[in-house]
ZADREN-163320 format. One line per field, with one value per atom (N, C-alpha, C): x, y, z; residue in three letters; atom name. Coordinates in Angstrom, 1 decimal. Layout:
# ZADREN-163320
xx = X	... .
yy = Y	... .
zz = Z	... .
rest = ALA	... .
atom = CA	... .
//
This chain:
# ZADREN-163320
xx = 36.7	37.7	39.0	39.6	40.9	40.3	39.0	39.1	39.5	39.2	39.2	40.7	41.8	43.2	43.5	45.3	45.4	46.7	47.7	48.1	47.7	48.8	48.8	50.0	50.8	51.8	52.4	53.5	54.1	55.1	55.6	56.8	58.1	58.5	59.4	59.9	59.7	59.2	58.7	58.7	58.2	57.1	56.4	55.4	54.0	53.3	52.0	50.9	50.0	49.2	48.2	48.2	47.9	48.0	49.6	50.2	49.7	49.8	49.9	48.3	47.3	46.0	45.4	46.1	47.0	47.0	47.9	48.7	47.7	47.0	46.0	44.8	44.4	42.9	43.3	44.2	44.8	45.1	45.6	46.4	45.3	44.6	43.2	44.0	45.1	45.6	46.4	46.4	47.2	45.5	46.4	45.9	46.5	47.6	48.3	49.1	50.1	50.5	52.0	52.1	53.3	53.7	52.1	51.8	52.0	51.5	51.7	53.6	54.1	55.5	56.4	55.9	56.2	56.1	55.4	55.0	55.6	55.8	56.2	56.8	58.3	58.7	58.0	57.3	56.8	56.7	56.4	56.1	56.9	58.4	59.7	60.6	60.0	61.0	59.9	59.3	58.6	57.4	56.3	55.6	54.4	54.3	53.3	51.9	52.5	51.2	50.7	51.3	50.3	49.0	48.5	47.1	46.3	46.8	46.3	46.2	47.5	47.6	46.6	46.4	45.3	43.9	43.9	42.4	42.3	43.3	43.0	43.0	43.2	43.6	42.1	41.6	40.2	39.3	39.5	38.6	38.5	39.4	39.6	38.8	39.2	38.7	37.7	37.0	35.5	34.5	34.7	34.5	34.4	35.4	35.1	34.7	33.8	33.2	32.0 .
yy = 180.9	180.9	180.1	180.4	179.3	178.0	177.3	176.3	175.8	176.3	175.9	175.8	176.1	176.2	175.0	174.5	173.2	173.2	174.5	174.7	176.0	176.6	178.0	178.9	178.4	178.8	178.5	179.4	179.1	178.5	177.3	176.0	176.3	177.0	177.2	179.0	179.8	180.8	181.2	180.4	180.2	181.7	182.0	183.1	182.7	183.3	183.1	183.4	182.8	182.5	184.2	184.9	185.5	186.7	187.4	187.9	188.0	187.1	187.1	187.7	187.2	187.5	189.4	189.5	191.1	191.8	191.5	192.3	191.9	191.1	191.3	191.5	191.5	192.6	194.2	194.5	196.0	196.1	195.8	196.2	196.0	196.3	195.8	195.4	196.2	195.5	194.2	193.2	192.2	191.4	190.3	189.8	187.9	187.9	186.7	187.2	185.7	185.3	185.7	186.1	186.9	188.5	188.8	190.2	190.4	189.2	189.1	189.0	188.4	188.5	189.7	190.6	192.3	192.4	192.2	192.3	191.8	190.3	189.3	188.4	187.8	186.5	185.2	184.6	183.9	182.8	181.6	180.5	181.0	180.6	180.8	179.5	178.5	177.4	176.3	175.2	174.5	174.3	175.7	176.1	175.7	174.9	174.0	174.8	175.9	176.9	178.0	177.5	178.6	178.1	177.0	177.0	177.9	177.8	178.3	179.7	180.3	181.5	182.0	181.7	181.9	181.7	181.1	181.2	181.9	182.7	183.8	184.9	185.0	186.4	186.0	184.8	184.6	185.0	184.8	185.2	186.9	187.7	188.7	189.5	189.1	190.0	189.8	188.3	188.5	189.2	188.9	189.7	191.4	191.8	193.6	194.1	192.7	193.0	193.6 .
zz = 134.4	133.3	133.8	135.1	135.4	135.9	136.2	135.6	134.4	133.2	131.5	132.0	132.4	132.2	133.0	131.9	132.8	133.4	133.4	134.6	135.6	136.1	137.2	136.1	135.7	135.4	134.3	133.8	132.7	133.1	132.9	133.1	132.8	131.3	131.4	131.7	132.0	132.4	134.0	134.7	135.7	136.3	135.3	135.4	135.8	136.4	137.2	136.2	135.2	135.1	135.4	136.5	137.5	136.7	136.7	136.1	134.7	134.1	132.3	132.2	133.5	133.6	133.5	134.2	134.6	133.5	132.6	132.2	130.0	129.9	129.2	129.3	130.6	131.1	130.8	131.0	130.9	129.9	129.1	127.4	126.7	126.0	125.1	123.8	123.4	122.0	122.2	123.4	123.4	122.4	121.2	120.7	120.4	120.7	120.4	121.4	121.9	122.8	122.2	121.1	121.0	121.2	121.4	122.1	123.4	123.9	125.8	126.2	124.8	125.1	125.2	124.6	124.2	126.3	127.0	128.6	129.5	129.3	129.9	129.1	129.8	129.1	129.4	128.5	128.9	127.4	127.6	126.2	125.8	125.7	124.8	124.5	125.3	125.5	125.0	126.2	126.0	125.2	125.0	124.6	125.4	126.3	126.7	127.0	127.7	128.2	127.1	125.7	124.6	124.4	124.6	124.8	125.6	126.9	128.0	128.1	127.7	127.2	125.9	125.4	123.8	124.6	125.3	126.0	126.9	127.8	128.5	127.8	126.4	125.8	124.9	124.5	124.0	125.1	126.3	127.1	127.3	127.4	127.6	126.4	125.0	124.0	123.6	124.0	123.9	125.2	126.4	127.4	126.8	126.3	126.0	124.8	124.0	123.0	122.8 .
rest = UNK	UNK	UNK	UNK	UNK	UNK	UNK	UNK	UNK	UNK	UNK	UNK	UNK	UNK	UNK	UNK	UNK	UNK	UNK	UNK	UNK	UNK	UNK	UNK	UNK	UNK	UNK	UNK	UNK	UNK	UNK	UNK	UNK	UNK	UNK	UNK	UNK	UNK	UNK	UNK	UNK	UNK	UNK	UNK	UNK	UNK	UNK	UNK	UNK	UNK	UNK	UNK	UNK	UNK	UNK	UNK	UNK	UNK	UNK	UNK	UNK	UNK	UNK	UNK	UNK	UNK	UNK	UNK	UNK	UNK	UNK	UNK	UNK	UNK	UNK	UNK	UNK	UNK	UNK	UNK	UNK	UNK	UNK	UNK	UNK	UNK	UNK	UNK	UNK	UNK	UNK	UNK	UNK	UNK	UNK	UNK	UNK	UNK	UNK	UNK	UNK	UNK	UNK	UNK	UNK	UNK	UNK	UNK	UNK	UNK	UNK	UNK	UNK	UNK	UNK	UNK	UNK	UNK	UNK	UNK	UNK	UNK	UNK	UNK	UNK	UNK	UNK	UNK	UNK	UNK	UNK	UNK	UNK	UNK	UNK	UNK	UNK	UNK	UNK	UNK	UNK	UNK	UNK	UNK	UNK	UNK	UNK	UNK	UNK	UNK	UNK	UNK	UNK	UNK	UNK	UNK	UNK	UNK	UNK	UNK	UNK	UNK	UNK	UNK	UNK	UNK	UNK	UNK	UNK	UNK	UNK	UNK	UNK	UNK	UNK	UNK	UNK	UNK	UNK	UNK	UNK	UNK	UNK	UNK	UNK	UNK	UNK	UNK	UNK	UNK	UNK	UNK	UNK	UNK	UNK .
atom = N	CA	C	N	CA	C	N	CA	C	N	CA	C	N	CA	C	N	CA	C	N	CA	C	N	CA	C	N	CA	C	N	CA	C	N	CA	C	N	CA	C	N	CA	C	N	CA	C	N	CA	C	N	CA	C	N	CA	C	N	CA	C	N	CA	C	N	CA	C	N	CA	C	N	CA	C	N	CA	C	N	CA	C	N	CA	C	N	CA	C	N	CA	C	N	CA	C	N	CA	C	N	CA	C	N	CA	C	N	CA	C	N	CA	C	N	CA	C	N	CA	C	N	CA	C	N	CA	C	N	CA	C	N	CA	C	N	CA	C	N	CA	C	N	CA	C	N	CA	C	N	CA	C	N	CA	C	N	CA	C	N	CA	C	N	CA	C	N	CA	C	N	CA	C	N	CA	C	N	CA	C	N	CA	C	N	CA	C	N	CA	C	N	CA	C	N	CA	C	N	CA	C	N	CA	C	N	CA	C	N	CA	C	N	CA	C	N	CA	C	N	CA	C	N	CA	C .
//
């Protein structure tokens, strides 16, 4: 799965990828990357890493289907 991702981190946020990883394996109702924000500040500025984010939270909720 962190190959599919095209950074480590959130840019403007400077959050670990790692973390965001974290913290929607554990919450099962994170569903959008505005849910992961309720957690973490994170994609507030540049937005660059909401792809990458949307695909770790797609990976996560199909995984526990």
């Amino acid at each position: 799965m962190v190959d599919n991702l095209v950074g480590s981190y959130c840019v403007c946020n400077n959050v670990q990828y790692e973390r965001i990883i974290n913290v929607v394996e554990s919450n099962e109702d994170i569903l959008t990357v505005e849910h992961v924000q309720n957690y973490i500040v994170c994609c507030t500025k540049c937005k660059l890493c909401k792809p990458d984010i949307e695909k770790i939270i797609q990976y996560f909720r199909l995984k526990n289907k």
